[in-house]
Backbone as CSV, one residue per row, in Angstrom:
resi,resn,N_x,N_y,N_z,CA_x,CA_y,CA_z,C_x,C_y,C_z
1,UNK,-61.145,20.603,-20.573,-61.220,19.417,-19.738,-59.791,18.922,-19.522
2,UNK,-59.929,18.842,-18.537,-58.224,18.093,-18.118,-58.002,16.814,-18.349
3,UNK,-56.391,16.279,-18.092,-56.645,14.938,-18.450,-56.713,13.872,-17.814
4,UNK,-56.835,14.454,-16.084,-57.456,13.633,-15.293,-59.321,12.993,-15.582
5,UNK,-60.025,14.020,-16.223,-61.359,14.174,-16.408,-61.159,13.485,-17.498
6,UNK,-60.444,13.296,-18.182,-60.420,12.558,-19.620,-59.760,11.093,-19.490
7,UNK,-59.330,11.253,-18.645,-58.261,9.338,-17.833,-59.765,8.974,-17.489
8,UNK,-60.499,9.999,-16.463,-61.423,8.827,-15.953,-63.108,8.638,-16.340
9,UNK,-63.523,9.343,-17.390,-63.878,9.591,-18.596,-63.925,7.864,-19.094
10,UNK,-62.409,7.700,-20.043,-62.137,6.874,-20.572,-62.374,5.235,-19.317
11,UNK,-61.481,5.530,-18.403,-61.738,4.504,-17.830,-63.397,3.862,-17.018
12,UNK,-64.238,4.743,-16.655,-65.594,4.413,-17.007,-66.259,3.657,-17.924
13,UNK,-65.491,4.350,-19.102,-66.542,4.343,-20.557,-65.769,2.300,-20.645
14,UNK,-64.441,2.270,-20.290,-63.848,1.106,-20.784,-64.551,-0.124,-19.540
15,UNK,-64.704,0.291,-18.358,-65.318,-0.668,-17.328,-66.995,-0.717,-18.018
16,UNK,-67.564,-0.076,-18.365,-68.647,-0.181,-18.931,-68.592,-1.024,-20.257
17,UNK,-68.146,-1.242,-21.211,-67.854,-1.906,-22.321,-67.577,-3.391,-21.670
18,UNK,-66.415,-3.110,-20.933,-66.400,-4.218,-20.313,-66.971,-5.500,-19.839
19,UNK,-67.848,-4.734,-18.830,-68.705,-5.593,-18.099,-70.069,-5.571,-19.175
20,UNK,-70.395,-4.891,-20.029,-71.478,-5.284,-20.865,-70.735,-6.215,-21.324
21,UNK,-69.721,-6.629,-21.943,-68.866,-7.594,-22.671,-69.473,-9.147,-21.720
22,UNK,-69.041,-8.724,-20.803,-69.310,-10.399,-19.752,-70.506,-10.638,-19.821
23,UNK,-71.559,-9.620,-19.771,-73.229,-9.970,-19.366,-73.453,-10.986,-20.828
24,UNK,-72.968,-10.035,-22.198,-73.244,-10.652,-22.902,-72.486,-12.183,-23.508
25,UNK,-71.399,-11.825,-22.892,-70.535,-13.297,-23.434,-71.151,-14.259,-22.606
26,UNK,-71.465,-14.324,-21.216,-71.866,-15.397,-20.413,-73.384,-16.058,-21.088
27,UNK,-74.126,-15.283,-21.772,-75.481,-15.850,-22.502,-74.826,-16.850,-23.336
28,UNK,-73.716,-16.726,-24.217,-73.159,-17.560,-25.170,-72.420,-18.599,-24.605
29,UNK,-71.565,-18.280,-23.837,-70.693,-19.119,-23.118,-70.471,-19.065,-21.827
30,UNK,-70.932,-19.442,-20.659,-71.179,-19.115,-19.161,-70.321,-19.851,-18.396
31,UNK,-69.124,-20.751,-18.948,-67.734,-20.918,-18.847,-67.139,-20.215,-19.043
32,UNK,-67.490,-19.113,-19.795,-66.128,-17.960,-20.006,-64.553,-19.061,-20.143
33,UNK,-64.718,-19.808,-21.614,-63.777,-20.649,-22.285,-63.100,-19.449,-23.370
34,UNK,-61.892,-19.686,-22.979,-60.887,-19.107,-24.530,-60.452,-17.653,-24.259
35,UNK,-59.684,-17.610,-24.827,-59.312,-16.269,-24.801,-59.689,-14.889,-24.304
36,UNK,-61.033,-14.590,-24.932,-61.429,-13.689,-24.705,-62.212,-13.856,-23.546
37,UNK,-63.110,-14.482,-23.155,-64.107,-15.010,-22.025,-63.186,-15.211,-20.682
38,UNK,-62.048,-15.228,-20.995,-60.644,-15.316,-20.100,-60.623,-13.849,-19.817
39,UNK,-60.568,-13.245,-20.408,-60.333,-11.888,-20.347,-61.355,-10.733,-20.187
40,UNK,-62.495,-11.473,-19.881,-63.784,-10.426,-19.663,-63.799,-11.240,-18.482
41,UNK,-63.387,-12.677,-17.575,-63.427,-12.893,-16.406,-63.085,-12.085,-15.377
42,UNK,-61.295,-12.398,-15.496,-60.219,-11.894,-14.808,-60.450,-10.367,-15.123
43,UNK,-61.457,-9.424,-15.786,-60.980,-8.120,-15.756,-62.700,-7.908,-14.592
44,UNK,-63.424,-7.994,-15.176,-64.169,-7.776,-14.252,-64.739,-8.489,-13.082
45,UNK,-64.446,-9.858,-12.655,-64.319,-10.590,-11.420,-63.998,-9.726,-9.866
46,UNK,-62.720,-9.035,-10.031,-62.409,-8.355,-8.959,-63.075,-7.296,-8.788
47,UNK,-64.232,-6.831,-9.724,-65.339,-5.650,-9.263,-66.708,-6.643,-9.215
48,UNK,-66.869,-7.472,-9.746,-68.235,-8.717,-9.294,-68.221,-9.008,-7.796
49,UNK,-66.766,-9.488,-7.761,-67.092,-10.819,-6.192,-67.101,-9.566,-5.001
50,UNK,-66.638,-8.937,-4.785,-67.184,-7.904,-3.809,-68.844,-7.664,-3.813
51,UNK,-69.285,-7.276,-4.724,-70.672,-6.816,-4.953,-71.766,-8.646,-4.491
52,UNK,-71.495,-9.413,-4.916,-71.726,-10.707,-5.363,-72.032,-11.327,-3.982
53,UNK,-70.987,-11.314,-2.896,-70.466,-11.609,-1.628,-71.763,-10.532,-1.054
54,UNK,-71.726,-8.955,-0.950,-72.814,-8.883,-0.152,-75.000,-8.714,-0.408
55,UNK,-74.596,-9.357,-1.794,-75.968,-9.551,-2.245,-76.639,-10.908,-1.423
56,UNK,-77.753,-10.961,-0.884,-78.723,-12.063,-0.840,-78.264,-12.865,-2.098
57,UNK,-78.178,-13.804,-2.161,-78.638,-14.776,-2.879,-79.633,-15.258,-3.743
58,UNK,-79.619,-14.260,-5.281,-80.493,-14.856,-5.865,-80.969,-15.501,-6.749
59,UNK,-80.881,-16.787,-6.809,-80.999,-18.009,-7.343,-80.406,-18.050,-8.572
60,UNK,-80.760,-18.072,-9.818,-79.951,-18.314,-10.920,-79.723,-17.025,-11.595
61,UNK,-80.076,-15.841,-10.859,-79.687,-14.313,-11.864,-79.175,-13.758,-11.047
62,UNK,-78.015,-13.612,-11.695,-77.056,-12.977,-11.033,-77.050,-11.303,-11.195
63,UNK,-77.282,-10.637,-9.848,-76.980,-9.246,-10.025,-76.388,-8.375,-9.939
64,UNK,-75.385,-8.811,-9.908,-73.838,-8.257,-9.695,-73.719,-6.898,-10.706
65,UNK,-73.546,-7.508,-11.871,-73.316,-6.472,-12.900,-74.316,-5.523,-12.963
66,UNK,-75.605,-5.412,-12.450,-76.711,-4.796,-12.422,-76.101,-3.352,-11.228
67,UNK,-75.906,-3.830,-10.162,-75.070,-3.024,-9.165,-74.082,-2.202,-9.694
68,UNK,-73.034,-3.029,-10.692,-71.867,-2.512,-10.759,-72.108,-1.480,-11.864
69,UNK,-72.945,-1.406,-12.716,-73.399,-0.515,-13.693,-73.861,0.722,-12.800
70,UNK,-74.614,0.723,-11.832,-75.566,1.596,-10.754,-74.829,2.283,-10.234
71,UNK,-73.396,1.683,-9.386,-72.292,2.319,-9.063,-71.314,3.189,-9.704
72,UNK,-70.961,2.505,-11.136,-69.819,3.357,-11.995,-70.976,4.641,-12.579
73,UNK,-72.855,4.361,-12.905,-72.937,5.759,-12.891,-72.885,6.425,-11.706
74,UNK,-73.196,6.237,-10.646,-73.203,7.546,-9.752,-71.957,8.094,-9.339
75,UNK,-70.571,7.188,-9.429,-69.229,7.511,-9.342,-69.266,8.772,-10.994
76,UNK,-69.855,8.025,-11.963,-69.573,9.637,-12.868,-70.285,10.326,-12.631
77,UNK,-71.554,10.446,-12.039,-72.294,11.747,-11.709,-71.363,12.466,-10.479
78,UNK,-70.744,11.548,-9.471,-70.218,12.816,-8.068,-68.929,13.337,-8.663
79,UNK,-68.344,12.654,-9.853,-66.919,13.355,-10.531,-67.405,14.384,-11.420
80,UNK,-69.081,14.662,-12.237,-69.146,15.361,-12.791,-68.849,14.687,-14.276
81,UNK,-68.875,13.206,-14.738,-68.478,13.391,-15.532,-69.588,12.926,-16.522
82,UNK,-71.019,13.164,-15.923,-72.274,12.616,-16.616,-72.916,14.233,-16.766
């Protein structure tokens, strides 16, 4: 495996951690206050508000991250890396 396949491998596996990180921090804290909640904003925000912007509107559940999970797998299935 090369280490392009292994860069994006890793970077999947880390956008995935990620954004599970926010689904679950926002149950606790849905200010995303402090440090870390700072940092599960600003990292995955700029892959939310795209997705977010062309969803309908639906009311208090947000499905953003639901999409963005749907997307990063089929981006590793057409790279081959699922």
């Amino acid at each position: 495996m090369g280490f392009v396949a292994v860069f994006l491998r890793f970077l999947l596996l880390a956008l995935y951690v990620v954004l599970l990180g926010r689904v679950l921090y926002s149950w606790i804290n849905p200010r995303f206050e402090g440090p870390l909640g700072r940092f599960l904003f600003d990292v995955t925000e700029p892959i939310l508000r795209p997705i977010r912007r062309a969803l309908p509107h639906g009311g208090a559940i947000d499905w953003s991250p639901l999409i963005a999970f749907l997307v990063l797998s089929v981006v590793a299935g057409l790279v081959g890396l699922r």
